[in-house]
C-alpha positions as CSV (number, residue, x, y, z in Angstrom):
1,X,0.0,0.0,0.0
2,X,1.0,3.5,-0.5
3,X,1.1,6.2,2.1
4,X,-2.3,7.9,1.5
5,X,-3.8,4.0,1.4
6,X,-3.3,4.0,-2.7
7,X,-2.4,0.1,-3.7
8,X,0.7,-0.8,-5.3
9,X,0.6,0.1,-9.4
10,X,-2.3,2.5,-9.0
11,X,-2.8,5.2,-11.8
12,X,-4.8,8.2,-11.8
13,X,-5.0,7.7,-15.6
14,X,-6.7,4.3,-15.5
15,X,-10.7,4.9,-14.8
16,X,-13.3,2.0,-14.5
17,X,-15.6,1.8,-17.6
18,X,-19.0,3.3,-17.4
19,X,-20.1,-0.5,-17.5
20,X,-17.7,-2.4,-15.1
21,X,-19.5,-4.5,-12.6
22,X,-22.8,-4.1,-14.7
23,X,-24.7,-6.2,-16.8
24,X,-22.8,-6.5,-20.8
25,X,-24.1,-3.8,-22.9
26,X,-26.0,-5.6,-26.2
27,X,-25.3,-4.5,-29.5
28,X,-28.1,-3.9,-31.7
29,X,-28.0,-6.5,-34.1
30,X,-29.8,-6.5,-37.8
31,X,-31.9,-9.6,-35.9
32,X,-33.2,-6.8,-33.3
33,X,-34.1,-4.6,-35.8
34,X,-36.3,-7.1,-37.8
35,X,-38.2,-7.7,-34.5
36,X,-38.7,-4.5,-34.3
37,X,-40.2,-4.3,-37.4
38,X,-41.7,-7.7,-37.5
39,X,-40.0,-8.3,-40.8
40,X,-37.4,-10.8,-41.8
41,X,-33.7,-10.3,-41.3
42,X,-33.2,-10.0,-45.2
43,X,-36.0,-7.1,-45.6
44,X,-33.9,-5.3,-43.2
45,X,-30.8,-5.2,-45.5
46,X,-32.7,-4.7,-48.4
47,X,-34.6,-1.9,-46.7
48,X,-32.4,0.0,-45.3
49,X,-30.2,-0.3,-48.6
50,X,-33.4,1.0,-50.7
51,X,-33.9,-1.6,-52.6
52,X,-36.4,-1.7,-55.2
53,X,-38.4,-4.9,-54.0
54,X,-39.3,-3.3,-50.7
55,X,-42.1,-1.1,-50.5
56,X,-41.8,2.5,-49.2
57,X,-44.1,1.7,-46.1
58,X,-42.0,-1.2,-44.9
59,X,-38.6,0.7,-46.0
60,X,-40.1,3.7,-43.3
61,X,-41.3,0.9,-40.8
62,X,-37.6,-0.4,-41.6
63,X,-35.8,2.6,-40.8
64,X,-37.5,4.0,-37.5
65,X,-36.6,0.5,-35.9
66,X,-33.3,1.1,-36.9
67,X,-33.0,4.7,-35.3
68,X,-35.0,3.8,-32.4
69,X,-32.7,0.7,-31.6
70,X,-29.5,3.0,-32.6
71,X,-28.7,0.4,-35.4
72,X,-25.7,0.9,-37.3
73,X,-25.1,-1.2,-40.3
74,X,-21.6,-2.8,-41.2
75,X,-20.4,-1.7,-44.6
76,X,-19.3,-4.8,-45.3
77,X,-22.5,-6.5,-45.1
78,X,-24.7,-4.0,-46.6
79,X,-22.2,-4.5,-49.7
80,X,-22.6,-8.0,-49.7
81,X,-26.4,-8.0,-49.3
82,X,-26.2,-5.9,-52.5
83,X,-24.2,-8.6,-54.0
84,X,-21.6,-5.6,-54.3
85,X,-17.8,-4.6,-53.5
86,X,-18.4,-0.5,-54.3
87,X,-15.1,-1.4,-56.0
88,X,-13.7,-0.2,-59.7
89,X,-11.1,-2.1,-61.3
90,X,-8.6,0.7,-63.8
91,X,-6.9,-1.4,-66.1
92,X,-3.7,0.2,-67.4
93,X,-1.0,-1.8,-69.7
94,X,2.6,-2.8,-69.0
95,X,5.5,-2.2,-70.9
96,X,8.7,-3.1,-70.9
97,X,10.6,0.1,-71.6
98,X,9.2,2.2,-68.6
99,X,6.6,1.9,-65.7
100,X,3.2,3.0,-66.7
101,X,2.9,5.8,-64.3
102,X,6.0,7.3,-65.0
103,X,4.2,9.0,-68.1
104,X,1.5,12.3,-67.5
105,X,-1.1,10.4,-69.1
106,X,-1.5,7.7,-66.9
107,X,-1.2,9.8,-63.7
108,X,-3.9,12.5,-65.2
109,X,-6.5,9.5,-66.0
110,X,-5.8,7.9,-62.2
111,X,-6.9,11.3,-60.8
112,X,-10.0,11.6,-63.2
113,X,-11.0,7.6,-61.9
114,X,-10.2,8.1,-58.4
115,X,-11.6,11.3,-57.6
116,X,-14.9,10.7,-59.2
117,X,-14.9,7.2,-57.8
118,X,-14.4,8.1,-54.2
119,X,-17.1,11.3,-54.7
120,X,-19.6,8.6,-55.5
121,X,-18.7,5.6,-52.7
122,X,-16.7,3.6,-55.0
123,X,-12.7,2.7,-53.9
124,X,-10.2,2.1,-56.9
125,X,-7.8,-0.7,-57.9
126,X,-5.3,-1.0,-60.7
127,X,-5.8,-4.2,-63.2
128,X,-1.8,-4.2,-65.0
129,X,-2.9,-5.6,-67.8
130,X,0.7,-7.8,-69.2
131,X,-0.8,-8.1,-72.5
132,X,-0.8,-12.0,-72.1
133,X,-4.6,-11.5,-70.7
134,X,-7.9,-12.8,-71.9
135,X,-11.5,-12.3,-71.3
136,X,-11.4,-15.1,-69.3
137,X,-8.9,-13.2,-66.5
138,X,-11.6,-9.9,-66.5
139,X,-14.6,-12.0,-66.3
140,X,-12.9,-13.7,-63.1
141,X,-12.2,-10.5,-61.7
142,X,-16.2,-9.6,-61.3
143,X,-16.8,-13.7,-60.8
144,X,-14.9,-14.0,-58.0
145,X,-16.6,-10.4,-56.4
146,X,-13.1,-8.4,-56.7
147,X,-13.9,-5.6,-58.3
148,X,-18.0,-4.7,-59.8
149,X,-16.7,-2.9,-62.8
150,X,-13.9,-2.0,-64.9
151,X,-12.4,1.1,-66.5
152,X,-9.7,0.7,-69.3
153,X,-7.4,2.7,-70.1
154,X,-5.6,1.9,-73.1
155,X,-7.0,0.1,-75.7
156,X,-6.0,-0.8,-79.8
157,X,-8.8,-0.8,-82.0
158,X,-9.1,-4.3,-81.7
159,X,-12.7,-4.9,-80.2
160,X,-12.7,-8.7,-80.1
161,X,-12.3,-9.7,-76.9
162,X,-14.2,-6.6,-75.7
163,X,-17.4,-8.0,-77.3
164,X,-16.5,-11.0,-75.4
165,X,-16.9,-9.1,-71.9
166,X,-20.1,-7.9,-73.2
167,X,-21.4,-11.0,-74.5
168,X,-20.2,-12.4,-71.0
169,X,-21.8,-9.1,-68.8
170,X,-18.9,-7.7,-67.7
171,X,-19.6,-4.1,-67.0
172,X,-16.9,-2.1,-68.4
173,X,-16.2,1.5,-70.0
174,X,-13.9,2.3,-72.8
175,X,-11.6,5.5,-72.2
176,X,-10.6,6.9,-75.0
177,X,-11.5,4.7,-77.4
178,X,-15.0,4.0,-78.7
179,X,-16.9,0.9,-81.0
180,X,-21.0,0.5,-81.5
181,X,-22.0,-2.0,-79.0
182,X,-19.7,-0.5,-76.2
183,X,-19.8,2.0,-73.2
184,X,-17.0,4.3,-74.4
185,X,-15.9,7.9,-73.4
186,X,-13.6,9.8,-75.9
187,X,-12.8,13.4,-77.2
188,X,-13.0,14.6,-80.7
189,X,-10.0,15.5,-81.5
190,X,-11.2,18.2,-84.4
191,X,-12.5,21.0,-82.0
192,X,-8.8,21.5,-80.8
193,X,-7.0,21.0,-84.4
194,X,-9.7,23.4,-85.9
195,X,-8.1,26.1,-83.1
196,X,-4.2,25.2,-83.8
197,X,-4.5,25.3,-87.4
198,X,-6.6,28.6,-86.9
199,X,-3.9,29.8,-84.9
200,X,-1.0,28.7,-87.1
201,X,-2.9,29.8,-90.2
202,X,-3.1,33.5,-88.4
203,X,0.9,33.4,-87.9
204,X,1.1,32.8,-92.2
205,X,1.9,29.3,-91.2
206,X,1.1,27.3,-95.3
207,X,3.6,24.6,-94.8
208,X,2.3,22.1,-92.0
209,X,4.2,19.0,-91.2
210,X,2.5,16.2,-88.7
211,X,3.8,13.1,-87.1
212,X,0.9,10.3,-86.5
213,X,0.5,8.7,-83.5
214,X,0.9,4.6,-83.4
215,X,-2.1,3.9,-86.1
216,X,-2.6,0.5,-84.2
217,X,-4.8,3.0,-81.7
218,X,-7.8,4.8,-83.2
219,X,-6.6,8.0,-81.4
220,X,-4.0,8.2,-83.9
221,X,-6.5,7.3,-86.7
222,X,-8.9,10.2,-85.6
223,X,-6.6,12.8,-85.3
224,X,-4.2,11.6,-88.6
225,X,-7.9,12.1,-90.4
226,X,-8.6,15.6,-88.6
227,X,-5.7,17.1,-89.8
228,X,-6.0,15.9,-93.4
229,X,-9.6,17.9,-93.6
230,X,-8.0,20.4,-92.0
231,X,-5.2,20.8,-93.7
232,X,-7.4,20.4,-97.2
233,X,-10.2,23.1,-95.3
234,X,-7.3,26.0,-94.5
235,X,-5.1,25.3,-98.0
236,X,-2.1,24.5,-96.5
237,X,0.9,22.2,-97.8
238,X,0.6,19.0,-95.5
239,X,4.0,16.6,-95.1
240,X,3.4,13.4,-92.9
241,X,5.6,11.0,-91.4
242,X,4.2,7.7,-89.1
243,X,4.8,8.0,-85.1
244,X,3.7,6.2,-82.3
245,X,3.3,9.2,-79.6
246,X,6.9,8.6,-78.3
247,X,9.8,10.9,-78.1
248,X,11.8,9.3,-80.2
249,X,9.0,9.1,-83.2
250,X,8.8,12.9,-83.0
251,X,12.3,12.9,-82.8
252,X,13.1,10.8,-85.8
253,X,10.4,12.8,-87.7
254,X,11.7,16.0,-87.1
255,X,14.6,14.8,-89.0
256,X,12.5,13.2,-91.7
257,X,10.5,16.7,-92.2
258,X,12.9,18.9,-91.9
259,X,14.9,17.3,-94.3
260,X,13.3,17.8,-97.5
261,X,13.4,20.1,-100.4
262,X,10.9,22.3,-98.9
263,X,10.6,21.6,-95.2
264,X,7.2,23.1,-93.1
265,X,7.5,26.1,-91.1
266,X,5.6,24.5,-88.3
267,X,5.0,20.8,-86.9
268,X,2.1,19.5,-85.1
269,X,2.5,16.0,-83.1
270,X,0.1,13.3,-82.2
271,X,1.1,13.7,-78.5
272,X,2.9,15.9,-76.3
273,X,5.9,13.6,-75.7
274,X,6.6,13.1,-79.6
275,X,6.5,17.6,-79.5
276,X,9.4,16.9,-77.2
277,X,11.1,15.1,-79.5
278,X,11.0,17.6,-82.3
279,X,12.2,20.2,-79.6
280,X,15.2,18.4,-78.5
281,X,15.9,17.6,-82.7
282,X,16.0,21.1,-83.5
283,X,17.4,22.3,-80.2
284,X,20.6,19.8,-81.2
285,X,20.2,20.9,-84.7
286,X,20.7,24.5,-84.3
287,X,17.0,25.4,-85.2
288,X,15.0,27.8,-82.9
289,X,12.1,27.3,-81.6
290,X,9.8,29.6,-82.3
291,X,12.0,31.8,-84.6
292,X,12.8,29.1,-87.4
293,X,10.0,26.5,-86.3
294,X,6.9,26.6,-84.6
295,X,5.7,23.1,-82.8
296,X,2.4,22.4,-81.9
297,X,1.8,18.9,-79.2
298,X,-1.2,17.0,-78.5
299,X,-2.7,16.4,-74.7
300,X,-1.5,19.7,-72.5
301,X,-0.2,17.3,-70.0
302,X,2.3,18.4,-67.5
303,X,5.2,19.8,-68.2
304,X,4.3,21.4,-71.6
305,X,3.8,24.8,-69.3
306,X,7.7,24.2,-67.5
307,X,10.0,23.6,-70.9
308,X,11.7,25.9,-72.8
309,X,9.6,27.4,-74.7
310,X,6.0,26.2,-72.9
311,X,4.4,24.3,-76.1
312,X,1.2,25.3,-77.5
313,X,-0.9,22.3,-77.8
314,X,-4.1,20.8,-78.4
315,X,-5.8,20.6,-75.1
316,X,-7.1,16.9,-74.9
317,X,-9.4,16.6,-71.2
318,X,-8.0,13.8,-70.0
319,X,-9.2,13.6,-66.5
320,X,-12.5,15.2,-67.2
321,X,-12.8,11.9,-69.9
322,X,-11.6,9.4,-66.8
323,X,-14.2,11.1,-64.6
324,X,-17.1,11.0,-67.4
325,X,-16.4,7.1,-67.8
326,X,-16.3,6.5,-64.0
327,X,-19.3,8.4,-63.8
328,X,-20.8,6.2,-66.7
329,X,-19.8,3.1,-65.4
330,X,-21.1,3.8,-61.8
331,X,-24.6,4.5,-63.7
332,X,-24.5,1.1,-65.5
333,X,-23.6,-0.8,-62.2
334,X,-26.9,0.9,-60.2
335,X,-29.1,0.1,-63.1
336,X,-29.2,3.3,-64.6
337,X,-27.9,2.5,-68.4
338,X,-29.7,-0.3,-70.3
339,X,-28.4,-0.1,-74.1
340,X,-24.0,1.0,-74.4
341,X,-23.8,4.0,-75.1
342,X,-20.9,6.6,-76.5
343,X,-20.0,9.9,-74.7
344,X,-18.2,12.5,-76.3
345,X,-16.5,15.8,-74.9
346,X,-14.0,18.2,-77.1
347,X,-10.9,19.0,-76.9
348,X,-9.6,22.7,-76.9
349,X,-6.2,24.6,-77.7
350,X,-3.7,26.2,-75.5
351,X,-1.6,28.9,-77.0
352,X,2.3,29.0,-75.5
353,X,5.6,29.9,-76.6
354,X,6.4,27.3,-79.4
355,X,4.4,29.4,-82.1
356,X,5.5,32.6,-83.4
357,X,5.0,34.2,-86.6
358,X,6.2,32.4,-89.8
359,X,9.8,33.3,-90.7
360,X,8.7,34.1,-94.4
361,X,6.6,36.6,-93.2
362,X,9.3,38.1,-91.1
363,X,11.6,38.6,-94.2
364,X,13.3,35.1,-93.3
365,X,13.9,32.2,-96.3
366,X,11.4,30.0,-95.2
């Protein structure tokens, strides 16, 4: 004993709880709230997670048992009463040269998906998809109660095994890429062109050159047949040379342009990583940007606005698209989307630093 009668190992800190000595305190169980109600155990979950088959009179009767009784429901059941995770599966490829997210694009879309997802109750995991996968390994994914849905990212225009999921119900959204018969959300690309080649049009811009995107990928398609009208529409001298959004395609086809008889006063890319290569082409090549070429990229992803010079670009909405088809998908899974269905937005143009007036129309030789 202490001196003021205190035993051994006493602490002020440690109080009895409110129930020691008394009778266990009960927690309400969904069971307690059926008696309540005088329904069955099942009508409570469905009730209480507005279900459809439940009339609004027993879904009130449902609900003030529940309050009176203090009732709170686990997550975790209510989901699987619903037959539901609340989770969205974001299917992103692999590749072997460099990690998916170490590329704007990728990052962008995850924000789009994620913040859209979590506004509406849904959590997010990322599907790699190693190429080597079938419809068989996405159907499991929503067998097997992993994920309810799935977004995907990156897709060729190969729609195959995507009629597959369909013809199997797998709910799934197609971002940006688009087919009849599947939910898709994409972004015309002409809106945006129409603005860069108004813009370089303005700045006496009549010899264009453009490097396509990887024509595996209907992105590259739609915008390769964009700037064809448009070039035909505005009268200008198109040269083209076949990309595949990389650096290094816009760096080879800078070279390639550049190198004929009569070269183009400006470049526009498929992408804004193959705009980098053409900078980094003429910046070893002695050619300035904008005084001897003007360069035009494609997406307005980070960190067109931090180079030297900040590149004008075709503004492509890439996470407003992610959060449109996580949106969409989210509809299809509560029942709110019967026949597929395509979503468009348009993309827009950012004027920067990377186009100036044509040299020709400064007096220069071009």
């Amino acid at each position: 004993m202490l001196g003021d009668g205190r035993p051994e190992g006493y602490r002020p800190d440690r109080r009895p709880h409110p129930n020691a000595g008394g009778p266990p305190i009960h927690k309400v169980s969904r069971a307690d709230v059926a008696r309540r109600a005088g329904v069955a155990e099942s009508t409570v979950s469905r009730a209480l997670n507005d279900s459809p088959l439940i009339t609004e009179p027993i879904k009130e009767k449902v609900r003030d048992a529940a309050r009176d009784l203090g009732y709170i429901p686990s997550r975790q059941a209510a989901l699987f009463a619903r037959n539901r995770t609340n989770m969205l599966g974001f299917v992103v490829p692999t590749y072997s040269s460099f990690p998916p997210f170490s590329r704007p694009y990728f990052p962008a879309l995850l924000d789009g998906v994620v913040l859209e997802a979590d506004e509406e109750g849904y959590a997010t995991t990322i599907v790699l998809d190693k190429r080597e996968h079938e419809i068989e390994d996405y159907f499991a994914l929503i067998r097997s109660k992993t994920v309810d849905g799935l977004l995907f990212a990156v897709t060729r225009a190969d729609f195959g095994p995507f009629m597959g999921l369909r013809e199997r119900g797998v709910p799934f959204v197609l971002i940006n890429n688009y087919q009849d018969g599947l939910n898709s959300v994409d972004a015309r690309p002409e809106s945006g062109m129409r603005k860069a080649f108004s813009h370089a049009v303005n700045l006496g811009h009549r010899r264009i050159g453009y490097i396509t995107g990887d024509m595996h990928y209907r992105n590259a398609v739609d915008r390769l047949a964009a700037f064809n009208r448009l070039a035909a529409e505005f009268r200008i001298e198109p040269s083209i040379v076949e990309g595949n959004f990389s650096k290094t395609s816009g760096y080879v086809g800078a070279g390639k342009l550049l190198a004929r008889s009569l070269p183009p006063t400006l470049i526009m890319t498929s992408s804004d990583r193959a705009a980098f290569g053409v900078l980094q082409f003429a910046s070893e090549s002695g050619i300035r940007v904008p005084a001897d070429l003007s360069v035009i990229g494609y997406d307005n992803l980070n960190p067109v606005q931090d180079i030297t010079p900040a590149l004008s670009t075709v503004d492509h909405p890439v996470t407003a698209l992610a959060r449109r088809a996580t949106r969409l998908l989210i509809t299809i899974l509560e029942g709110g989307r019967g026949e597929p269905v395509q979503e468009w937005l348009d993309t827009d143009f950012a004027i920067r630093e990377s186009t100036s007036i044509c040299a020709h129309d400064r007096g220069g030789n071009a």
